[in-house]
C-alpha positions in Angstrom: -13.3 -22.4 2.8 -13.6 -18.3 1.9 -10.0 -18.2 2.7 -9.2 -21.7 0.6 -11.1 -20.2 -2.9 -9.8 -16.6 -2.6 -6.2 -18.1 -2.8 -7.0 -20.5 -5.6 -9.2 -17.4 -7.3 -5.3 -15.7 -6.6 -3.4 -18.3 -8.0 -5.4 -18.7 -11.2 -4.5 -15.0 -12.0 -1.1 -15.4 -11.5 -0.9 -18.3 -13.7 -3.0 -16.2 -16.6 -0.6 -13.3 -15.9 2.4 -15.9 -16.5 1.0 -18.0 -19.3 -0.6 -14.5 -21.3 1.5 -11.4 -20.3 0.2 -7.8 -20.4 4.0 -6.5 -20.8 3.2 -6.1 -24.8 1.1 -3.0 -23.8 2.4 -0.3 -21.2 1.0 -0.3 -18.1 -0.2 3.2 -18.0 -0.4 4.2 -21.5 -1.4 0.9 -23.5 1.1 2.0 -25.9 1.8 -1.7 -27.7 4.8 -1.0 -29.4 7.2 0.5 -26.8 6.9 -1.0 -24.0 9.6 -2.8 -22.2 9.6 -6.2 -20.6 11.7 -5.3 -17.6 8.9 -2.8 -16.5 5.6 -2.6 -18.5 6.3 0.8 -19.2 7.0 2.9 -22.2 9.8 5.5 -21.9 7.7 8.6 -22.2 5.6 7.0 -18.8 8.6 5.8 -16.8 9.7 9.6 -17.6 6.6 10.5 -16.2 5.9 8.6 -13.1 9.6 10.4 -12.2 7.6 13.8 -11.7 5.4 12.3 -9.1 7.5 10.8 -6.7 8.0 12.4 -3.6 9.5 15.5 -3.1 12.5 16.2 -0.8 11.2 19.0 1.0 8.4 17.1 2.5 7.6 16.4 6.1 10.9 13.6 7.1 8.2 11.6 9.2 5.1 11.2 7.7 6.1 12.5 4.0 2.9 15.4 4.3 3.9 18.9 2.4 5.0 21.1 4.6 5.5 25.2 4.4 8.9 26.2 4.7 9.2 27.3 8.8 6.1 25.8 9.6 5.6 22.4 11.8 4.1 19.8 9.9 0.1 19.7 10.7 -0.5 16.3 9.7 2.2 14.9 12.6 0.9 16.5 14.7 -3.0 15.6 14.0 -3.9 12.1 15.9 -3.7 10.1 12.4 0.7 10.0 13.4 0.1 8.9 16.9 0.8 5.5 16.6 2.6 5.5 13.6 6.4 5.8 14.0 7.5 6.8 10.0 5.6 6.7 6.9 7.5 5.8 3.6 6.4 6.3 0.1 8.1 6.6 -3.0 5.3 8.6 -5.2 2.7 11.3 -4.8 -0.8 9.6 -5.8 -1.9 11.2 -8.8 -1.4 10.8 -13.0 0.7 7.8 -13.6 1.1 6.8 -10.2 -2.4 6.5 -10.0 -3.0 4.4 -13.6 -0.6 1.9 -11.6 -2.5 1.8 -8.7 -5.8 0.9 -10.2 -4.2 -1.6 -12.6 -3.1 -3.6 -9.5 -6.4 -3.1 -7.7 -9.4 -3.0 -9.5 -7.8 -5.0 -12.7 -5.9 -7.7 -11.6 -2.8 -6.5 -13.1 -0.2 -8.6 -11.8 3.0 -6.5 -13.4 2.4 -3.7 -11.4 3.1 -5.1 -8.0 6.8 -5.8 -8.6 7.4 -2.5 -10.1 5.3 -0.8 -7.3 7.1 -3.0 -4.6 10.3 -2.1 -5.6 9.9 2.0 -5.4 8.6 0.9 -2.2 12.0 -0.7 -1.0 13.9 1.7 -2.5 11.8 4.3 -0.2 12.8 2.5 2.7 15.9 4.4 4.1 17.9 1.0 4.9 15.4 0.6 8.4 15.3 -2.6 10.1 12.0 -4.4 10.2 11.0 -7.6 11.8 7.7 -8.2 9.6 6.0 -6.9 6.7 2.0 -7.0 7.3 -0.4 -6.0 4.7 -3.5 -3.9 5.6 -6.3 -6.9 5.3 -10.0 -6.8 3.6 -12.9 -8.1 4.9 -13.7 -11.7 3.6 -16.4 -10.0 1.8 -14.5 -7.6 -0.3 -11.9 -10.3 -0.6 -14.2 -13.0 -1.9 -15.8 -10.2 -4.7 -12.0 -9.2 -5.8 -10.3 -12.7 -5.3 -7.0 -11.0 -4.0 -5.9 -8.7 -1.5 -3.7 -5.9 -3.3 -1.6 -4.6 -0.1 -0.4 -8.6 0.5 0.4 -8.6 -3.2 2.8 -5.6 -2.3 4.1 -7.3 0.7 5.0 -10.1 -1.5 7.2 -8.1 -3.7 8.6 -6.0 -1.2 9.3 -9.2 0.8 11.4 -10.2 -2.2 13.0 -7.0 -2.5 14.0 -7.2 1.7 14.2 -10.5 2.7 11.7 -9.1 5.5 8.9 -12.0 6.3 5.7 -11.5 5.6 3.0 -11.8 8.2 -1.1 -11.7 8.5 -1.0 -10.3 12.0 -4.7 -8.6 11.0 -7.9 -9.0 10.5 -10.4 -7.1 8.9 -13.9 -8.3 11.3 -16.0 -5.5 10.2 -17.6 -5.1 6.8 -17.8 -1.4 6.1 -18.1 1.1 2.9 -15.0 1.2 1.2 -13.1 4.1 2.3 -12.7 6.1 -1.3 -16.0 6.3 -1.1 -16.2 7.8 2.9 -16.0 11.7 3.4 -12.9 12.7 4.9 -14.6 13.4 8.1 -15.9 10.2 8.6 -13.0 8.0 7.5 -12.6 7.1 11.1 -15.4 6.3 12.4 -15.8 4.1 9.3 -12.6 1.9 10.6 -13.4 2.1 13.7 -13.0 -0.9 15.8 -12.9 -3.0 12.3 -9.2 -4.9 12.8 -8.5 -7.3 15.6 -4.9 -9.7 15.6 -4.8 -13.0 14.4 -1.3 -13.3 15.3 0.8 -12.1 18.2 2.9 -8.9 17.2 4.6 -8.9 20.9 8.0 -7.0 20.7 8.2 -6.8 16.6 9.0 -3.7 14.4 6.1 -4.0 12.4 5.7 -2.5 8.7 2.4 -1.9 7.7 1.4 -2.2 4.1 -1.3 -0.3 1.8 -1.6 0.8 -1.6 -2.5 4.2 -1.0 -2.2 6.7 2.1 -5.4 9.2 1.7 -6.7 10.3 5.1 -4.4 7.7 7.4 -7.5 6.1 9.4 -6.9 3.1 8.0 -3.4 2.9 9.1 -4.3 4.5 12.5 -6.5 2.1 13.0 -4.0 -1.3 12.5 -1.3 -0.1 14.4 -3.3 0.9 17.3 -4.5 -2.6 17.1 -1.0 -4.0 16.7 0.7 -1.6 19.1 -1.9 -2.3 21.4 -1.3 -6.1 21.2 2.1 -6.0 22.0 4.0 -4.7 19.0 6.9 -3.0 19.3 6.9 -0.3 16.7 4.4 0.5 13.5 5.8 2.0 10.3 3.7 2.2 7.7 5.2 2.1 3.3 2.5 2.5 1.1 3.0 2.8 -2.7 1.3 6.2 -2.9 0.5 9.2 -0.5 -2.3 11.6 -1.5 -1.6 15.5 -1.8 -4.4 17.3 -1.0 -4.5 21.2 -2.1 -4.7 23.5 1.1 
């Protein structure tokens, strides 16, 4: 029944979203009289959220900053283990981050497509047998009435052709993790995803908004990987740059 009334809860939005669009004011500005309809945006933000995308001379695996002649740190931390690639198309920060938390704490549905699609683009043409969102707790999914990551699978689905899949589940009700020191991130995931699907011999990509510490993603794909899966990527629309 949790399940049944957090997709009707879902629905309803959607079919506010449709019938009363947001589009007259930019997404990240709430500029009312330039924004476009293909986007949300407003030029001067779209110009904007160019600056924060990732840049080129970051880390080709897991998209960390990297000193020039210096292995990458991050990789080599356990947080990579059982993730094969990270892809990303933005640093998480200024407009980047006025998208994010339109989508996830506002029930904005216009920026999932525009999200989803910098995350295909992102994607470097790899072959995928499954998208699979990062899942909340039926808790957290009853108080917000939608799960943002699936909302990115969705579009990025759309963008692929690549299926999505609920291969996890979120058993374990914990503190959200932007509110977790960094230290603790891990133990706060701990043991909190099981499968509610068979992953056996799939290249699984693994979906969240936002890359911070990478617990959360270390955590599902050692539950996927250890259930069968073949591989684990993880896209997420944001990675988080951390000074030092």
């Amino acid at each position: 029944m949790a399940q049944i009334s957090a997709w009707l809860r879902r629905m309803g939005k959607r079919a506010a979203n449709w019938l009363y669009p947001r589009a007259a004011n930019c997404l990240c500005c709430g500029d009312p009289r330039n924004a476009s309809l293909e986007d949300c945006l407003c030029d001067a933000c779209r110009e904007k959220l160019k600056t924060w995308k990732v840049p080129p001379q970051a880390c080709d695996r897991c998209l960390s900053p990297v000193a020039k002649g210096k292995p990458c740190a991050f990789c080599a931390s356990p947080m990579m283990k059982p993730i094969e690639a990270v892809f990303s198309p933005y640093r998480f920060g200024g407009e980047v981050r006025q998208l994010i938390h339109a989508l996830k704490f506002n029930a904005c549905g216009e920026a999932a497509p525009l999200l989803s699609r910098a995350m295909a683009d992102a994607l470097s043409r790899r072959e995928f047998d499954c998208i699979v969102p990062v899942p909340l707790h039926e808790r957290r999914l009853r108080q917000r009435g939608f799960n943002q990551a699936l909302l990115l699978c969705e579009g990025l689905s759309q963008e692929t052709g690549v299926p999505v899949r609920e291969l996890l589940r979120r058993d374990r009700y914990r503190k959200p993790q932007s509110r977790t020191p960094l230290k603790r991130r891990g133990e706060n995931v701990s043991r909190a995803f099981s499968c509610q699907g068979d992953p056996k011999g799939l290249r699984v990509l693994l979906v969240d908004d936002v890359r911070t510490s990478g617990s959360t993603a270390h955590a599902c794909a050692k539950t996927l990987l250890k259930a069968g899966a073949e591989s684990v990527c993880l896209c997420t629309a944001a990675v988080v740059y951390r000074r030092g």
